[in-house]
Steps between C-alpha positions, in 0.01 A plus 500: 500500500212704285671722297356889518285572222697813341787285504331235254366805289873685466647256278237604276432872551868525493507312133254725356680833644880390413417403171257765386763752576742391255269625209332792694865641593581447114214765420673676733851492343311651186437821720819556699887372531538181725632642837299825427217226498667343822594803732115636421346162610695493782435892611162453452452211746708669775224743445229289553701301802567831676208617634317102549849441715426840741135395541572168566833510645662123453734413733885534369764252459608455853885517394743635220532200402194365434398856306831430304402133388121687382733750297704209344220336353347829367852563345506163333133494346387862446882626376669204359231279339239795423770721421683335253207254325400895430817558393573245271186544300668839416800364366270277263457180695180322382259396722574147428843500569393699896272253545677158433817652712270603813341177444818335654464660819309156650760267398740762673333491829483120517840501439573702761241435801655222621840705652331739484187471682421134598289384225546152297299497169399158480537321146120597412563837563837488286257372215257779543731767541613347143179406351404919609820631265457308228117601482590847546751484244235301305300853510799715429620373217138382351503916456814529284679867499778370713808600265715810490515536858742756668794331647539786815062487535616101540714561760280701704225256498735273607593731808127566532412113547774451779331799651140378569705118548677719828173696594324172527809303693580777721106579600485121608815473667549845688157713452296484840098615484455827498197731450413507088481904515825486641674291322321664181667822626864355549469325147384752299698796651813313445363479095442843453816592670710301244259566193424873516833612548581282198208602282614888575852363379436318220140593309330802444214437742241534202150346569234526234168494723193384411188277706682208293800596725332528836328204417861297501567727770238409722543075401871546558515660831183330683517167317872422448640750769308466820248184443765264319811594667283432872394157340785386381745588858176352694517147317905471495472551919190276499658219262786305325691751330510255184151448429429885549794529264332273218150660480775751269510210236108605443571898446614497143237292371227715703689856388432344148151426560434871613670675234308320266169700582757808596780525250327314243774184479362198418520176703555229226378154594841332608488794751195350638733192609757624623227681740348165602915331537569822722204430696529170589860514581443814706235222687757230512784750667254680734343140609670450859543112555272297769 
């Protein structure tokens, strides 16, 4: 069976929006606190999903439950993994430290598909699911900075990672099709209803506005929020929820590659192999056998 053409081209769209928003939402950080950062993304896209979900009107879960399991995922991705990668940069995590802890979260899924969803990884998958971590560790650590990390910012990257590893499970096991506006909606109103209350809480809601800022603004809420979120449900329902899962191995060495030009960090040269060992075991785990 032909595959549909946008679903050979969201592997890659989906690549170059995930990982670019790593170093975009760190410009971001340098203009307001992390959930301030968070609850504003997410208020802005109900804003935009509003008035395009009146016009349009997409049809609505057709039971509590099945709106429930769309809230559930939201909760798990836009709360627990957005929420507190954002939150343990604050408490002085480095970069390096997010990145190699998130990068576990294939190697979690494999692990768990089987019971959890049907899915054997055969041994070349195993290999590239392997071959992916140690190239994107490869990248990490070519960069250096990875001491002196916060031992409670640890701890909630850990927590973060088993919350996209559950979005991603729980998508492919219980998460039925639904409209992308609507789902959109469910997600991101369940994020601002946990982050703005806790921004309110817990920062002093203070945003230092410039076009730099509505330019991560902009990136962050139609790039990350509505076009890479859609992408990324779309190919766990169309797909093995592993080899969705690996394409992650290839994020940290990509988020490097764009904050070179953005942040101005260098990509030394072992970086540049540890690119080409995440991409070919990325290949080798997304391969399905004959």
């Amino acid at each position: 069976m032909t595959r549909p053409f946008w679903l050979i081209a969201a592997p890659f769209v989906f690549l170059l929006l995930w990982s670019a928003g790593f170093p975009v939402a760190k410009l971001g950080l340098q203009h307001a606190e992390p959930l301030t950062l968070l609850a504003l993304r997410y208020v802005i896209v109900l804003a935009v999903l509003i008035p395009v979900a009146i016009v349009m009107r997409p049809p609505l879960p057709k039971t509590w439950r099945a709106a429930g399991d769309v809230a559930v995922v939201g909760f798990l991705i836009q709360v627990v993994y957005f929420g507190l990668c954002y939150l343990a940069f604050k408490s002085g995590v480095s970069a390096a430290a997010v990145a190699i802890i998130v990068c576990l979260q294939p190697i979690l899924v494999a692990i768990a598909a089987p019971r959890m969803v049907g899915e054997a990884i055969s041994p070349r998958g195993w290999f590239g699911l392997f071959l992916g971590l140690a190239g994107a560790v490869t990248v990490i650590l070519s960069r250096g900075n990875f001491g002196g990390d916060a031992p409670m910012g640890l701890a909630l990257t850990v927590v973060a990672l088993l919350g996209i590893t559950g979005g991603t499970l729980y998508e492919k096991r219980f998460g039925a099709t639904q409209h992308p506006v609507t789902a959109n909606l469910i997600q991101y109103a369940v994020g601002a209803l946990f982050t703005l209350p806790a921004a309110l809480l817990s920062e002093g809601m203070q945003i230092a506005w410039d076009w730099e800022f509505v330019g991560v603004m902009a990136y962050l809420v139609l790039g990350n929020s509505l076009l890479a979120i859609t992408l990324l449900l779309a190919m766990i329902r169309a797909g093995e929820v592993s080899r969705v899962s690996a394409l992650f191995y290839l994020v940290p060495p990509l988020a490097a590659l764009f904050a070179w030009p953005m942040l101005g960090e260098h990509m030394p040269p072992l970086g540049w192999v540890g690119m080409a060992l995440a991409a070919v075991g990325v290949a080798l785990a997304s391969r399905k056998a004959a």
